[in-house]
C-alpha positions as CSV (number, residue, x, y, z in Angstrom):
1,X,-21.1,-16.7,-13.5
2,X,-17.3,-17.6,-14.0
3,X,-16.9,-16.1,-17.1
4,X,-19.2,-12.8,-15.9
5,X,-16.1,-12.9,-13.3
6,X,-13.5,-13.4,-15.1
7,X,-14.6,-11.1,-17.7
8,X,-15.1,-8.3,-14.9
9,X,-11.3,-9.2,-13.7
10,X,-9.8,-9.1,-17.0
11,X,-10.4,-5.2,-17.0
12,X,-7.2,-3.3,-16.1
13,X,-9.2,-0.4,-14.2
14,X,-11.1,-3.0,-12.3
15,X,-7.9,-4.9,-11.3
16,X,-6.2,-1.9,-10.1
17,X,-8.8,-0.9,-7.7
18,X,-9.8,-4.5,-6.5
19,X,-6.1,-4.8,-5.3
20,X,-5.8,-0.9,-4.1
21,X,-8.3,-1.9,-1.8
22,X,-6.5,-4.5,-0.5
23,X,-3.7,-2.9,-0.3
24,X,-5.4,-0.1,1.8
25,X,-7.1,-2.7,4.1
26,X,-2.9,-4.2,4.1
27,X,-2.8,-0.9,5.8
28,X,-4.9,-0.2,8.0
29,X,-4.9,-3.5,9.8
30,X,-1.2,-3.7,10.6
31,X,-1.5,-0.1,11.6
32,X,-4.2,-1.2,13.8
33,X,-2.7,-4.5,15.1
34,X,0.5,-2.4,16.1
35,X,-1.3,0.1,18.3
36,X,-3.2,-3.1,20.1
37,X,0.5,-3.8,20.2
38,X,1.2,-0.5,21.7
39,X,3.9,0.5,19.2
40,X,4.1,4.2,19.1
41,X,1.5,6.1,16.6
42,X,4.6,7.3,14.2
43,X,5.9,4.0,14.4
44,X,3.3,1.9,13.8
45,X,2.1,4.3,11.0
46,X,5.4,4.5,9.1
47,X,5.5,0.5,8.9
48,X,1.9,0.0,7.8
49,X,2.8,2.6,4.9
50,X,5.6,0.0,4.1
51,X,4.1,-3.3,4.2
52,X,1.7,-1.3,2.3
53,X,3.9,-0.3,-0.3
54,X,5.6,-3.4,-0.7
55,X,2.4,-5.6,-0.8
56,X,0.7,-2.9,-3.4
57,X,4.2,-3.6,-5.8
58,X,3.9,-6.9,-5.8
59,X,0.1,-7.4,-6.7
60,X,0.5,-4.6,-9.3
61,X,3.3,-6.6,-10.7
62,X,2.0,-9.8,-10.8
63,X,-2.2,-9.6,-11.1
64,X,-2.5,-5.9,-13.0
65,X,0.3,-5.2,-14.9
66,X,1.8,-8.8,-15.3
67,X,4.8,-8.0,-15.2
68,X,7.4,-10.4,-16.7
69,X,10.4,-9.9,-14.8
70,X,11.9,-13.6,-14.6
71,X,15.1,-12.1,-12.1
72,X,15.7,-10.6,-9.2
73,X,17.7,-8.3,-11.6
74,X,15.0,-7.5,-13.5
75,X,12.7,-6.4,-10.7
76,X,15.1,-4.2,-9.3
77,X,14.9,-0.9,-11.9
78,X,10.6,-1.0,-11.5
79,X,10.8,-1.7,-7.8
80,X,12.9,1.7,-7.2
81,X,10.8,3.4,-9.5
82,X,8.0,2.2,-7.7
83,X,9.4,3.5,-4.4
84,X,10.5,6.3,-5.5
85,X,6.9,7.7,-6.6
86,X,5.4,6.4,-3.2
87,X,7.4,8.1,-1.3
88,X,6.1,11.4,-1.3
89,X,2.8,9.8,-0.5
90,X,4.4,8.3,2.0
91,X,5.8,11.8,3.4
92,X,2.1,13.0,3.1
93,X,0.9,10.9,5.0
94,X,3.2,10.5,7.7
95,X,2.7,14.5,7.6
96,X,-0.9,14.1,7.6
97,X,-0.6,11.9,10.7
98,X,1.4,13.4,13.2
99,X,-0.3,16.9,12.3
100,X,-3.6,15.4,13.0
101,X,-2.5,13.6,15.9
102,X,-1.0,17.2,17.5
103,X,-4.5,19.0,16.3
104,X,-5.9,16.2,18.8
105,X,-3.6,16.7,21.8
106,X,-4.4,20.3,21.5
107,X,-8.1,19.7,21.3
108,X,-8.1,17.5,24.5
């Protein structure tokens, strides 16, 4: 069974989505712990889509692409690159968001 596992895991594709997952649940629970919280919708959406980000660089980093940066130097050019392309999902979604959120008040 371990090496059925660890055979499984050692597929890039598989690693990828196994910790995109995560990273999605990453999301959606501190989103939904900081409206228990009562921390405004935009708020509390816009800092899940961060922790999100940041927790999603450093598992693809270290457990899918393995990256070998040994420096704080050397994770600093992949990092912003990183950011940079998330951003715009980031815009999307924060978009996405207060759009729907609107749609709802107008509904109600």
């Amino acid at each position: 069974m371990k090496k059925l596992i660890l055979k499984i895991y050692g597929n890039d594709v598989i690693r990828y989505v196994f910790w995109g997952g995560l990273t999605t649940l990453v999301n959606l629970v501190s989103f939904y712990l900081m409206r228990l919280a009562d921390v405004p919708l935009m708020t509390a959406n816009v800092i899940s889509i961060i922790l999100a980000i940041l927790f999603a660089y450093v598992v693809n980093s270290r457990f899918v692409f393995h990256d070998h940066c040994e420096t704080l130097i050397d994770h600093i050019r992949p990092f912003v690159k990183f950011i940079s392309a998330r951003l715009a999902t980031m815009v999307i979604e924060v978009g996405g968001v207060w759009l729907l959120a609107v749609a709802w008040d107008l509904m109600i």
